[in-house]
N, C-alpha and C positions, 0 to 999 in steps of 0.2 A: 401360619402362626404369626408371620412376623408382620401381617396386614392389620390383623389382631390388635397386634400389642401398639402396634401405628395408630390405630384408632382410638385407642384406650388411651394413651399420652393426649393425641389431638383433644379427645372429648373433655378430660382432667384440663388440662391448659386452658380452655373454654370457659369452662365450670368457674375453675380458681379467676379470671377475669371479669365474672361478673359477680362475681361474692366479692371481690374486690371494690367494683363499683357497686356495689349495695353498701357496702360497708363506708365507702367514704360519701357516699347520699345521705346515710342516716347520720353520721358525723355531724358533716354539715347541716342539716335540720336540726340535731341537737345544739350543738355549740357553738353554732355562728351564729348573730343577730341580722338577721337580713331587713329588717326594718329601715328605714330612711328618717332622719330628725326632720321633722316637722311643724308647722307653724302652731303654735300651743304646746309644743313638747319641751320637757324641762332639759337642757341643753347637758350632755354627759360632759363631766367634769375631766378635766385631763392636766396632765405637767409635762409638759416640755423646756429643754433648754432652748435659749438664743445665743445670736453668735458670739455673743463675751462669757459663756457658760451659765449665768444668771439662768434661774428655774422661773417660768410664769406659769402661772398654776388658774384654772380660770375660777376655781371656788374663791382665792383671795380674791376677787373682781367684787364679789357678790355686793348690790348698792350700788353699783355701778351701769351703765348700759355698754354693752360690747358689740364692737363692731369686729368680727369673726371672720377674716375674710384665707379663704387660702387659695394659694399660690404658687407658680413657679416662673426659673427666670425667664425659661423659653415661650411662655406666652403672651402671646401681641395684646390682649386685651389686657393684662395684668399690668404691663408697662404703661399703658394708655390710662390705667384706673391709677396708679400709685400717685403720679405727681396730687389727684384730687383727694385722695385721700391724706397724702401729707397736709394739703393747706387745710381743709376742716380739718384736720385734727388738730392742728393749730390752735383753730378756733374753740372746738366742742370740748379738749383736754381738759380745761380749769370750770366746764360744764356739768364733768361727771361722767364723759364718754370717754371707752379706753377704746383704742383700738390695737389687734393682736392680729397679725396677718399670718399664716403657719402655713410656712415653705415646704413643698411636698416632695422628700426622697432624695435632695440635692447637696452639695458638700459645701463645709462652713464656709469655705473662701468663696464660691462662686453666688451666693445669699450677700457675705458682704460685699463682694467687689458689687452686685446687681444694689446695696444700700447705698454705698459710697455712690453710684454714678445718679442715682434719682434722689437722692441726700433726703435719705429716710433717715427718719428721727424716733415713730413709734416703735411699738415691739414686735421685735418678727422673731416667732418660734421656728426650731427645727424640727420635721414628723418624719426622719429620715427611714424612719419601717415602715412609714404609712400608718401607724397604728389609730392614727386619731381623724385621718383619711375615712379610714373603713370605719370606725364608731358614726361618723359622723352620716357615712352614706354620699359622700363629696362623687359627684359627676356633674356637668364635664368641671374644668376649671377655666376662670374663676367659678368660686363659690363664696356668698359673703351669708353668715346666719347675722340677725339683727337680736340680739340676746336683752332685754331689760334687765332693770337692777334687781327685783326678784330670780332671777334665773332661767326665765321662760323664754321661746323664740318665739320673738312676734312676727317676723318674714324672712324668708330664703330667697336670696338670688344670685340666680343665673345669669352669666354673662356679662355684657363689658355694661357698666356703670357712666352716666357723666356728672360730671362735677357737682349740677344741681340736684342729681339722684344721691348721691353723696350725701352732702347738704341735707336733704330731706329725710333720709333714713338717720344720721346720726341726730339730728331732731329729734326725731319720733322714738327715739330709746332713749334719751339722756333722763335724767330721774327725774325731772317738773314733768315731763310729758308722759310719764306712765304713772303717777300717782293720781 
């Protein structure tokens, strides 16, 4: 009898672990968007704060062209892209290009003390749940969407940027060059 009842637990225990993973499968099919933003896709709107509290919200941008880039401190490539994207933005800001770079999971001081040493000047949000991470489909990092002043993405990219790629994307989004 008590081989029985040994088997009966083993087979139940079995059972309840795969109605478990069935259960959290269909979840996820249901309520997660596994989708990836895309070039033509209208860029999902978000708010996040930066590191003085201040809320950037990307529907306030709209008329604008957005350069979307996120990021964090411990990546080589992101260090190597900021100083290029502080001097264009320099440049492109009184152009009609914002740029909004959204630090991914990291705490406010270590976002600024990484602002203070490359003397950033644009707006860098904080995504510390990731939440606008996963809307967004962000792999690997960087990640930079190139958003127009209607609100569409006209290119996605991957990996480390130089200067004159810089340059040429914040171009190609500022509002004379999308109308």
């Amino acid at each position: 009898m008590n081989k029985k009842r040994r088997r009966l637990f083993i087979r139940t225990g079995i059972l309840l672990i795969l109605l478990c993973a069935l259960g959290y499968t269909i979840y996820n099919a249901v309520y997660t968007n596994g989708e990836r933003i895309s070039e033509g896709s209208k860029a999902p709107n978000f708010a996040l704060k930066d590191t003085e509290g201040r809320l950037i919200e990307l529907s306030q941008l709209k008329g604008k062209g957005v350069f979307l880039n996120f990021w964090g401190t411990w990546c080589e490539p992101c260090k190597q892209e900021f100083p290029y994207m502080e001097n264009q933005y320099k440049h492109f800001k009184d152009l009609g290009v914002e740029v909004v770079a959204v630090n991914v999971g990291e705490s406010k001081i270590a976002v600024h003390n990484f602002m203070k040493t490359y003397g950033v000047n644009f707006p860098v949000a904080l995504d510390t749940d990731r939440q606008v991470l996963d809307a967004y489909g962000v792999s690997p990092i960087p990640t930079t969407f190139l958003i127009n002043p209607d609100g569409k993405v006209v290119k996605v990219v991957t990996g480390t940027m130089t200067e004159r790629m810089v340059h040429d994307y914040m171009n190609l989004i500022k509002p004379e060059a999308s109308s």
